[in-house]
KOLROPA-988983 format. One line per field, with one value per residue (C-alpha): x negated, y negated, z. Coordinates in Angstrom, 3 decimals. Each point is the difference from the previous one (the first is absolute). Layout:
N
c1: c(X / ...) $
c2: c(Y / ...) $
c3: c(Z / ...) $
***
This chain:
349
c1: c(0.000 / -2.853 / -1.249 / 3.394 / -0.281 / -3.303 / 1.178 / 2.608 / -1.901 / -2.872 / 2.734 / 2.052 / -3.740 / -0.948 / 3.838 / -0.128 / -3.170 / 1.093 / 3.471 / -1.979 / -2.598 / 3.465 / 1.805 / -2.680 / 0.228 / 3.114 / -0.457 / -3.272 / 1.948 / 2.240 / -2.339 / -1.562 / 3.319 / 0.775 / -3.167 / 0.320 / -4.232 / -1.839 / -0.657 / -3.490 / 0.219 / -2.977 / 1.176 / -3.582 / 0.141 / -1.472 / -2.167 / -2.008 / 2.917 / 1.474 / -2.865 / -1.018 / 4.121 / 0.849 / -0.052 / 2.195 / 2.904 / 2.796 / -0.482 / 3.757 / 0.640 / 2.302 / -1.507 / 0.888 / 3.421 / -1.706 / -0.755 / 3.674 / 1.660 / -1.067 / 0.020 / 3.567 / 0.907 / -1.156 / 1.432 / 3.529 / -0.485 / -0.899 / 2.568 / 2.977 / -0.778 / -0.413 / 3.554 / 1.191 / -1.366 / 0.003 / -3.569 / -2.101 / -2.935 / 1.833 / 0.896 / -3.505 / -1.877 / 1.967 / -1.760 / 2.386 / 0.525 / 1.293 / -2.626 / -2.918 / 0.804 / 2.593 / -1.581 / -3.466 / 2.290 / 2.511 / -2.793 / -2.155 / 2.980 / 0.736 / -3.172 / -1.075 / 3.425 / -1.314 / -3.150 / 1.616 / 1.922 / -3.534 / -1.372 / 2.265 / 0.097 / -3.899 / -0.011 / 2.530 / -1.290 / 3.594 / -1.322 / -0.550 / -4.071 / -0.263 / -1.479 / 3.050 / 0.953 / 0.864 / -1.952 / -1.681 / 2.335 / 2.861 / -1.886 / -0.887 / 3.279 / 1.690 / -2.881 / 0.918 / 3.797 / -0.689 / -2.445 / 2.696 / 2.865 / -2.655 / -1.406 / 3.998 / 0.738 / -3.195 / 1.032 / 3.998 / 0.439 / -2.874 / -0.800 / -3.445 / -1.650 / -3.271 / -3.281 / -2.926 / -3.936 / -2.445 / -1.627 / 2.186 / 3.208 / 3.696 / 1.291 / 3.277 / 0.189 / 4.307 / 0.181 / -3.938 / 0.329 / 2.739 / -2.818 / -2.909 / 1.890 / 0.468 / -3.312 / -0.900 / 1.916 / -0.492 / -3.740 / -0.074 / 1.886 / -1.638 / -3.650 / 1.104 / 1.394 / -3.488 / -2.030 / 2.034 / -2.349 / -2.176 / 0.865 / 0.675 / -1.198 / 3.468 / 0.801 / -2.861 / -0.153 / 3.943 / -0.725 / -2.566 / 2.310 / 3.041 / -1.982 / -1.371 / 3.611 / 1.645 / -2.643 / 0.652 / 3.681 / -0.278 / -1.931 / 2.347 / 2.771 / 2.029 / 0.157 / 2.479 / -2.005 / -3.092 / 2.129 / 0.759 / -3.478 / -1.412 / 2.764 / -1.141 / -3.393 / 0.946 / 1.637 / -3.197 / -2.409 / 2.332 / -0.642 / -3.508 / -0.077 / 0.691 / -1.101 / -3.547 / -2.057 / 0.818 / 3.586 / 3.120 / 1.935 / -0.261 / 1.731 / 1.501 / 1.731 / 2.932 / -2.508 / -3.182 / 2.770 / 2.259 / -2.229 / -2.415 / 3.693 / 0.372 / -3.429 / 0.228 / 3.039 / -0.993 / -2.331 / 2.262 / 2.036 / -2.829 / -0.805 / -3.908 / 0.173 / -3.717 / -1.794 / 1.811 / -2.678 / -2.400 / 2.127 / 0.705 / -3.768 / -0.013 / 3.479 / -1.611 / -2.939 / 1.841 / 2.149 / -2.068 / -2.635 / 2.939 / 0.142 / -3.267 / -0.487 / 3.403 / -1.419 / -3.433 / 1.446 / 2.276 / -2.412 / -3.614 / 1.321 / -2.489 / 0.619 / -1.049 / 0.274 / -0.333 / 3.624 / 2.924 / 1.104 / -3.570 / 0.739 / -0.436 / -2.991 / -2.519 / 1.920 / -1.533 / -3.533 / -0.019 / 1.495 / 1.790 / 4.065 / -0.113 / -3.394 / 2.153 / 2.749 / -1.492 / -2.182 / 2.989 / 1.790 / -3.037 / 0.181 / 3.672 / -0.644 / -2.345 / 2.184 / 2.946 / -2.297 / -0.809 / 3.590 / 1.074 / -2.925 / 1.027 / 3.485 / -1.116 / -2.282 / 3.023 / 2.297 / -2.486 / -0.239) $
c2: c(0.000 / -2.645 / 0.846 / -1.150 / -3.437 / -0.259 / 0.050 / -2.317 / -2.666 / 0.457 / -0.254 / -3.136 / -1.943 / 0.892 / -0.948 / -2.901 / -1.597 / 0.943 / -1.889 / -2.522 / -0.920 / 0.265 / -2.844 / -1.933 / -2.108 / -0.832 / -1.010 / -2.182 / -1.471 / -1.234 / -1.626 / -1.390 / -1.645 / -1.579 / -1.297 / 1.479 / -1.031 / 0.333 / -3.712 / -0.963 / -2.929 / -2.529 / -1.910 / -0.070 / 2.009 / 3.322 / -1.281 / 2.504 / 2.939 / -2.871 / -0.169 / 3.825 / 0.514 / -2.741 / 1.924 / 2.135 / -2.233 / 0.788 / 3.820 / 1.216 / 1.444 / 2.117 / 3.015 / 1.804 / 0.330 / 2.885 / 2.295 / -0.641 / 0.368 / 3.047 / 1.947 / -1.479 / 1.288 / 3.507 / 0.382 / -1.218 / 2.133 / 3.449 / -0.722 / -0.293 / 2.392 / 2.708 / -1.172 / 0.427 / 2.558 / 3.392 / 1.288 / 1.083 / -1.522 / -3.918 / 0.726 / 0.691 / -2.755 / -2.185 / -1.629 / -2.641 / 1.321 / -1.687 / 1.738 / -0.997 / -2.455 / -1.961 / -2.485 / -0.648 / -0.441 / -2.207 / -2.431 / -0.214 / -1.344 / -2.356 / -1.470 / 0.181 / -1.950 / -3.070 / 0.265 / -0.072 / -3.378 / -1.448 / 0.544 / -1.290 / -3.415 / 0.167 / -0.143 / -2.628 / -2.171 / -0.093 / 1.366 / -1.617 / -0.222 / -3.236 / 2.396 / 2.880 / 3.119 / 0.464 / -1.037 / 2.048 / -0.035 / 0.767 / 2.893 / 1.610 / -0.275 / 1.458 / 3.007 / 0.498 / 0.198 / 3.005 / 1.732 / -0.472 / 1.689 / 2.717 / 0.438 / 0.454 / 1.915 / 2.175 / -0.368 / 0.585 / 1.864 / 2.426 / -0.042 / -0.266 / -1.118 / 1.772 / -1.322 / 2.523 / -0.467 / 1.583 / 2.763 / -1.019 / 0.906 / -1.358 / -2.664 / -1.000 / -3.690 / -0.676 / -3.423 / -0.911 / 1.331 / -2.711 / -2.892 / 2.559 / 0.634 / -3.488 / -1.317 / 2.816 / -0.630 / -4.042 / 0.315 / 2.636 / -2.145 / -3.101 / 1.723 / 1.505 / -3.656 / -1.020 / 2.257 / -0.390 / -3.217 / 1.563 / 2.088 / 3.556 / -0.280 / 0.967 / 2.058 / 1.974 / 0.229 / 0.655 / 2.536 / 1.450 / 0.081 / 1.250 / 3.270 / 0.349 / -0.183 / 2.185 / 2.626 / -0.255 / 0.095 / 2.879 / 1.797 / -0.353 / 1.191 / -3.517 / 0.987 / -2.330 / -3.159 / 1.989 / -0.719 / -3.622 / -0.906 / 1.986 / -1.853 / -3.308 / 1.549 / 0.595 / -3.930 / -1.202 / 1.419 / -1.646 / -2.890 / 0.002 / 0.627 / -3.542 / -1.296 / 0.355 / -2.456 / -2.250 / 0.228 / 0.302 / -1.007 / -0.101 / 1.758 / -2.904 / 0.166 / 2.300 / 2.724 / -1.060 / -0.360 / 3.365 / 2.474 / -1.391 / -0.074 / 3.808 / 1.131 / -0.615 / 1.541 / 3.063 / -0.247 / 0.370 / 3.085 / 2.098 / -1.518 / -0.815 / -3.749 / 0.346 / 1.087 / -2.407 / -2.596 / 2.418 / 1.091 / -4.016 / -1.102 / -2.717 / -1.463 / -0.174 / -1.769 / -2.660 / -1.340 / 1.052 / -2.564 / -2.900 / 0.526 / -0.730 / -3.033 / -1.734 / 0.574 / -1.319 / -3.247 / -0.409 / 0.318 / -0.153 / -2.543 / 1.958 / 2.922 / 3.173 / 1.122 / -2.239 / 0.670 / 2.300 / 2.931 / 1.404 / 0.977 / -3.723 / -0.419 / 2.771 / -1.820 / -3.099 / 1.513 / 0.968 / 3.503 / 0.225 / 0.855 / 3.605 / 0.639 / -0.908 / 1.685 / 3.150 / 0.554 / -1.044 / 3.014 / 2.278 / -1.056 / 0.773 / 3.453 / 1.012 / -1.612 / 1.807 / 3.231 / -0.731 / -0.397 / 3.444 / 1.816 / -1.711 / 1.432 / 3.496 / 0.313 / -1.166 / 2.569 / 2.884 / -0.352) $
c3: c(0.000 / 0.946 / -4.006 / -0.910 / 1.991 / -0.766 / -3.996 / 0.898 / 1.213 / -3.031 / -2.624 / 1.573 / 0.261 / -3.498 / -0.856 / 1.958 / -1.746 / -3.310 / 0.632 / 1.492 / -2.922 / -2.454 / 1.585 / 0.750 / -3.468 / 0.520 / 3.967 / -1.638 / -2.827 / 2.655 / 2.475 / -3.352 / -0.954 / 2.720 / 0.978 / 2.791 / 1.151 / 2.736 / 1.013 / 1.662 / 2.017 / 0.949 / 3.182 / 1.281 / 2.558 / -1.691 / -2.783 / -0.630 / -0.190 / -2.574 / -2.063 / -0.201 / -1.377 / -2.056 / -3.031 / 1.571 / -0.268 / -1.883 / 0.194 / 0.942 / 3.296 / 1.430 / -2.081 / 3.380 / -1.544 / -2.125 / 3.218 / 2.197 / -2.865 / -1.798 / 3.567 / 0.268 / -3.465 / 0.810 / 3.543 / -1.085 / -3.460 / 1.352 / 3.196 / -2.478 / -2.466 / 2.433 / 1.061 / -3.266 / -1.601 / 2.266 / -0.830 / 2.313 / -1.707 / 0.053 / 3.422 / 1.308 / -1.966 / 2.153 / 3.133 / 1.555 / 3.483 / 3.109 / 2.241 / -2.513 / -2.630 / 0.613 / 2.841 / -2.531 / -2.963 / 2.010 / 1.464 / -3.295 / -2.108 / 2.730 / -0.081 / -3.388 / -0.765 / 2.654 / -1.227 / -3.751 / 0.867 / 1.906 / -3.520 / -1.605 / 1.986 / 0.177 / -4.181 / -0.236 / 2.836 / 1.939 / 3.271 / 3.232 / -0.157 / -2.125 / -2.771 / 0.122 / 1.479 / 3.602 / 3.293 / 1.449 / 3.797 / -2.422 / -1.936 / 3.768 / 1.443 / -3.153 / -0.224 / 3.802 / -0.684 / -2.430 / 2.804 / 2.690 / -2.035 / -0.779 / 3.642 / 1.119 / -2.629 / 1.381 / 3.411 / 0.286 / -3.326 / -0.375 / 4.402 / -1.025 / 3.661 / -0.626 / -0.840 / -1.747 / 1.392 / -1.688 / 2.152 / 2.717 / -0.833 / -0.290 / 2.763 / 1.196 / -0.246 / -0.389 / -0.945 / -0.244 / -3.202 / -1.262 / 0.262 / -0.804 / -3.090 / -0.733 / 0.624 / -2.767 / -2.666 / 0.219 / -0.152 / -2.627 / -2.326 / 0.659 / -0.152 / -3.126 / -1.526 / 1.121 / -2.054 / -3.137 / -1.162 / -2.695 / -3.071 / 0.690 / 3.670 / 1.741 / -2.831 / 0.559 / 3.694 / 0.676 / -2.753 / 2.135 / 3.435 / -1.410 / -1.526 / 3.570 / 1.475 / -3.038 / 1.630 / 3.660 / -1.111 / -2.300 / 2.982 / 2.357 / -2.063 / -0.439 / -3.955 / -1.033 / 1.348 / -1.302 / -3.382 / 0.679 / 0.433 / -3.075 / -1.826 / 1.407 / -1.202 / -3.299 / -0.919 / 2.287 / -2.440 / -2.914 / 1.520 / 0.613 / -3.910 / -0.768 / 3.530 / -0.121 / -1.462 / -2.000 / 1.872 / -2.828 / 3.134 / 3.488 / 3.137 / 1.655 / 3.230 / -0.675 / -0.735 / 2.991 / 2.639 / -0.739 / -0.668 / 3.100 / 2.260 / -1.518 / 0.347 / 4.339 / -0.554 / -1.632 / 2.923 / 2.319 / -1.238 / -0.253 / 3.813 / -1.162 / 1.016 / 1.274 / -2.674 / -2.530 / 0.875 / -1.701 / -2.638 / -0.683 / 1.251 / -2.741 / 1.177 / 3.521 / -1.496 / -2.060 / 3.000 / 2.657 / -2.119 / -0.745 / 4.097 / 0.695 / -2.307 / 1.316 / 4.012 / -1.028 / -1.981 / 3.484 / 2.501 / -1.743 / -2.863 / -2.483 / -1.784 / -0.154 / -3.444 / -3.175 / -0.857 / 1.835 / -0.654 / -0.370 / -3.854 / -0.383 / 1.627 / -2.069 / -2.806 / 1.201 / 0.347 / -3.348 / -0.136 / -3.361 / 0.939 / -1.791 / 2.323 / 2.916 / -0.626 / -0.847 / 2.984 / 1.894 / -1.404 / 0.741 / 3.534 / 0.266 / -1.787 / 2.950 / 2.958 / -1.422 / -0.010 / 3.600 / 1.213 / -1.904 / 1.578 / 3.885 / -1.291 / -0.796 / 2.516 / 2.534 / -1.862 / 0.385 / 3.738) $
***
């Protein structure tokens, strides 16, 4: 039977990129039209991230559209046509469960659609930062709506009071784990938002963490989430296609925010919160980085690093952007190793 998932999940990835690269035209010819560009703004206060990405402007955004959407397509698709046609084959390609499924699919369509309409304010200049899109207090308190609902939704609908240590064991923490769970899923998307600044860089390292959570799912026999995120895989590496330099589009907020808001939560169904700081090591470094240069500006009134998030900053030294981002992805590769083998190694014992 595990052949038979196994299968499953190999044919809707494959499926899923091919659908993916089809559409992708029409999603470009789209952005293209309605000029819908990524604007870069010079108000002085980062010059040097201004001057590195000027020629960036113009490039459409929202590109995350691409990766949402296809996984939406193919979760709705294979959920109906099981419904209506009484194979046994439609019936098990479909992977939109209540116990797996239906909380990550729920939460990233929620946020991808805020993040869609931050975009969409950012590229017509109609938001509430001078330049467009939405400020930042308003971005965290709408990011923190969406992990509420999901940390009740943990709490009262799935009793979920238990919290996984590596080597340790499981631990009873009732409602610790509604703030716990919120604290994760805020920080995961904003981290990931952070790190989507080059081209192909959150492409690539998302790519990275969702294979790493695909496996831990797969392992622990959670087959139809193992299927969302190989589906997720599939439209990711469509994306990365066109994403990596020079960028057709890019990923915008409505695909940084959702899939780093469905990534903690992904996390937290397969109850490995603690090694998801391994498995997303670059995430950690991006903000943990933006962190540090905001608390030395405050209280040092230097900074740190020549530009923030740290992407920026070997930018700034000289490090050509595809040099950047591709050592970036190498050190998410072998974090994401680590955090499997801390998994297995837990597992085993």
């Amino acid at each position: 039977m595990m052949d038979f998932y196994l299968i499953k999940i190999i044919f809707l990835s494959t499926l899923a990129f091919v659908f993916a690269i089809s559409w992708t035209p029409l999603l470009t010819n789209i952005l293209y039209k309605y000029k819908l560009g990524k604007q870069i703004r010079n108000s002085g206060s980062t010059p040097i991230f201004s001057e590195l990405h000027a020629h960036k402007a113009g490039t459409p955004t929202m590109g995350g559209v691409l990766m949402w959407g296809t996984l939406l397509v193919f979760i709705l698709f294979f959920y109906v046509i099981g419904k209506i046609i009484p194979i046994d084959i439609l019936k098990n390609l479909n992977f939109l469960t209540q116990k797996e499924t239906f909380l990550p699919l729920g939460a990233l369509i929620f946020s991808a659609l805020i993040g869609l309409i931050d975009d969409w304010l950012d590229v017509r200049g109609k938001g509430m930062m001078g330049g467009g899109g939405l400020k930042m207090r308003h971005r965290l308190w709408l990011y923190t709506i969406i992990a509420v609902c999901g940390a009740l939704w943990f709490y009262f609908k799935l009793d979920w009071t238990v919290l996984h240590v590596p080597f340790l064991g499981n631990y009873e923490i009732g409602w610790w784990y509604i703030p716990i769970f919120i604290l994760v899923i805020v920080a995961t998307s904003f981290s990931v938002n952070e790190t989507d600044g080059l081209d192909g860089l959150a492409g690539g390292t998302l790519l990275v963490s969702y294979v790493a959570y695909g496996i831990i799912a797969f392992s622990m026999g959670r087959y139809d989430l193992a299927a969302f995120c190989g589906v997720l895989m599939g439209a990711m590496l469509a994306f990365l296609w066109f994403n990596i330099a020079p960028a057709r589009f890019y990923m915008g907020d409505t695909g940084s925010m959702s899939l780093g808001v469905t990534l903690g939560i992904i996390a937290l169904l397969t109850n490995n919160i603690f090694i998801l700081p391994f498995i997303g090591f670059v995430f950690v470094l991006e903000s943990g980085s933006v962190i540090i240069q905001l608390l030395s500006k405050k209280f040092r009134h230097k900074k740190v690093f020549l530009s923030a998030p740290i992407h920026h900053h070997y930018q700034a030294i000289g490090w050509p952007e595809t040099k950047v981002v591709m050592r970036f992805w190498l050190i998410a590769a072998v974090m994401a190793s680590v955090g499997l083998m801390i998994f297995l190694l837990d597992k085993n014992i």
